[in-house]
Backbone bond lengths (Angstrom), bond angles and torsions (degrees), N, CA, C in turn:
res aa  C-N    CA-C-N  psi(-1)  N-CA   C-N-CA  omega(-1)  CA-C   N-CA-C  phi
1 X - - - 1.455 - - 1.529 108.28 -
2 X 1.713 112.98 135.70 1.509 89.47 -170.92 1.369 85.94 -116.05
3 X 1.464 122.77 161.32 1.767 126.49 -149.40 1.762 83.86 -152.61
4 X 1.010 119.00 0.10 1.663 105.21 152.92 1.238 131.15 -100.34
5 X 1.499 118.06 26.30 1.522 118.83 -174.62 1.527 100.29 -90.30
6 X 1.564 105.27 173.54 1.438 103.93 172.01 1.509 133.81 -48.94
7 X 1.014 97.48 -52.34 1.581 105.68 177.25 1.393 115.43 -56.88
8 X 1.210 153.47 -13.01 1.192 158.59 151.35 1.507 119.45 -88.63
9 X 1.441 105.85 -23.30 2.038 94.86 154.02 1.525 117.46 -86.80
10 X 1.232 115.56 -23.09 1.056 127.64 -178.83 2.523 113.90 -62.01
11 X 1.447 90.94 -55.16 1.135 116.88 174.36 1.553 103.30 -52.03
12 X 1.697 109.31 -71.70 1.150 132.71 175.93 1.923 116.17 -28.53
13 X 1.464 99.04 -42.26 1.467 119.24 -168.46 1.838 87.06 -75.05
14 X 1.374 111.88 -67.12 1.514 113.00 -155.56 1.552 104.97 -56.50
15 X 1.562 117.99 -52.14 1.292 121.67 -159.00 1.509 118.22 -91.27
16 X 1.626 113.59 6.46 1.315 131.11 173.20 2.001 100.91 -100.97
17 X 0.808 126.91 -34.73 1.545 153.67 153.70 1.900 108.56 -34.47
18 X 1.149 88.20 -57.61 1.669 110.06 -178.23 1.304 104.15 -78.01
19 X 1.111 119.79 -68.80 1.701 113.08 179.51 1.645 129.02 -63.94
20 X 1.361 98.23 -24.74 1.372 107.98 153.22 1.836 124.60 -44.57
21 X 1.579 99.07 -57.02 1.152 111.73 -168.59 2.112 100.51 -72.16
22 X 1.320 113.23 -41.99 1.515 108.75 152.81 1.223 105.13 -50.78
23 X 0.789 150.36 -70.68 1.604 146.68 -150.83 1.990 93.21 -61.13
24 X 0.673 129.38 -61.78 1.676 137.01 -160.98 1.489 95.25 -58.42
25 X 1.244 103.20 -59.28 1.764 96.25 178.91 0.728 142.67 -96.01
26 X 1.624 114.86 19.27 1.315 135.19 164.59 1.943 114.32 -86.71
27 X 1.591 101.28 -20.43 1.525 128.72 162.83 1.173 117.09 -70.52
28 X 1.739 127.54 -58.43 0.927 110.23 169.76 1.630 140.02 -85.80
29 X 1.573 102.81 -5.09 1.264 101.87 164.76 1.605 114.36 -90.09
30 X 1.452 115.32 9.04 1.798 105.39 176.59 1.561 106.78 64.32
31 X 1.816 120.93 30.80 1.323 101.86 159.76 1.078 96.51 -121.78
32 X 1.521 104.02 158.65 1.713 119.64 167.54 0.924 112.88 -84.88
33 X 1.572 133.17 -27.61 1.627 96.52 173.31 1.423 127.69 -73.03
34 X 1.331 121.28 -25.63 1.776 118.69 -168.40 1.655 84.52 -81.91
35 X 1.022 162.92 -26.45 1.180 152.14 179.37 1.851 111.91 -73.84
36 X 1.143 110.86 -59.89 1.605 123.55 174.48 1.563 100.58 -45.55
37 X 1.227 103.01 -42.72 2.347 100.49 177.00 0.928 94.60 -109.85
38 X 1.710 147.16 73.02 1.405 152.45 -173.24 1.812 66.76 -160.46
39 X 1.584 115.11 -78.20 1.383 120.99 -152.49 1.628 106.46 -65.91
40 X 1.477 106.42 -31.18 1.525 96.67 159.40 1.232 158.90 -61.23
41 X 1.556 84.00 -29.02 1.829 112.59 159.52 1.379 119.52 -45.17
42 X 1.601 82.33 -69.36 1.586 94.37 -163.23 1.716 106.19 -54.39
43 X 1.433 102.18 -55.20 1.589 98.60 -177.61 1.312 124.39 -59.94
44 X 1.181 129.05 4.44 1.498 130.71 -179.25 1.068 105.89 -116.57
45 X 1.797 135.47 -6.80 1.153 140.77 168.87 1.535 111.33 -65.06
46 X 1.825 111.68 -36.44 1.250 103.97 177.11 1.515 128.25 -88.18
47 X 1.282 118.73 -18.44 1.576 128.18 171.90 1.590 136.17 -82.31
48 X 1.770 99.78 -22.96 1.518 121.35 -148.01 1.895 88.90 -97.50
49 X 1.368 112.29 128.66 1.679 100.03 163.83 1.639 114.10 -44.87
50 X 1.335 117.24 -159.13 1.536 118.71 -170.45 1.591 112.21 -108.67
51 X 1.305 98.61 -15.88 1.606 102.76 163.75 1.587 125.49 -92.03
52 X 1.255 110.52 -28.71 1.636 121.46 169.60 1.229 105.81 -77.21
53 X 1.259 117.07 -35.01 1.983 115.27 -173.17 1.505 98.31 -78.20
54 X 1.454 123.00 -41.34 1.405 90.95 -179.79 1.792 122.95 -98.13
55 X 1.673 115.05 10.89 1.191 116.23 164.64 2.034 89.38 -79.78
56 X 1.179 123.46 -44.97 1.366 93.41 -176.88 1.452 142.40 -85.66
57 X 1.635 90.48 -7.82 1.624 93.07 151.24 1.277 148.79 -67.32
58 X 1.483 89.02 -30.46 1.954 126.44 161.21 1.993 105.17 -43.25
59 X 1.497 86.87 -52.22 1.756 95.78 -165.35 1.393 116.33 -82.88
60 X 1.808 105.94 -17.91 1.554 104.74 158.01 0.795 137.74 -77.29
61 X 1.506 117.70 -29.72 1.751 125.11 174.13 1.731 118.19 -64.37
62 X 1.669 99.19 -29.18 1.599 119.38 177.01 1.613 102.92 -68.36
63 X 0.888 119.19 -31.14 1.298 141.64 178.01 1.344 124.13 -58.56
64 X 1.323 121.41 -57.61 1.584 156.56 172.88 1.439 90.21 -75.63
65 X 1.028 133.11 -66.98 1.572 132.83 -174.17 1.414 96.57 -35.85
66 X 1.724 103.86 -96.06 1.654 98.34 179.73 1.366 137.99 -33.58
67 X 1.477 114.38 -45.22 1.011 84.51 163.50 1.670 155.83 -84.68
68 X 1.317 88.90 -0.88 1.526 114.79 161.87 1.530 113.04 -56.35
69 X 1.516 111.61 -51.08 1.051 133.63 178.34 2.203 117.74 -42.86
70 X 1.553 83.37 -41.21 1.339 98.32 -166.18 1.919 115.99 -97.53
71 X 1.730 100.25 11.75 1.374 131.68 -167.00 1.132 117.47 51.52
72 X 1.266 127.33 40.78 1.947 131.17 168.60 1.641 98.99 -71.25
């Protein structure tokens, strides 16, 4: 599998970008969940091919939503 083509720096760039930005405001607002799927992002941006990283970035933010949603 080769994991240096475009489409996986490309992915890599957006959905490491995104979880970052979870990650920051999950810091400055003092919650753990937008930070815990901030830190999940990012780290699955670097291991995950470009189709699994962004179905599982998809499923973390859905994730963070609800449970935000559900006041955790």
């Amino acid at each position: 599998m080769d994991l240096m083509n475009a489409n996986f720096l490309w992915a890599s760039l957006v959905w490491s970008a995104v979880g970052s930005g979870y990650l920051l405001y999950g810091w400055r607002q003092r919650s753990a969940i937008p930070f815990a799927g901030g830190a999940a992002m990012t780290a699955a941006s670097f291991f995950l091919p470009a189709l699994w990283m962004s179905l599982a970035s998809l499923a973390i933010m859905y994730a963070v939503w609800w449970l935000l949603r559900q006041g955790y």
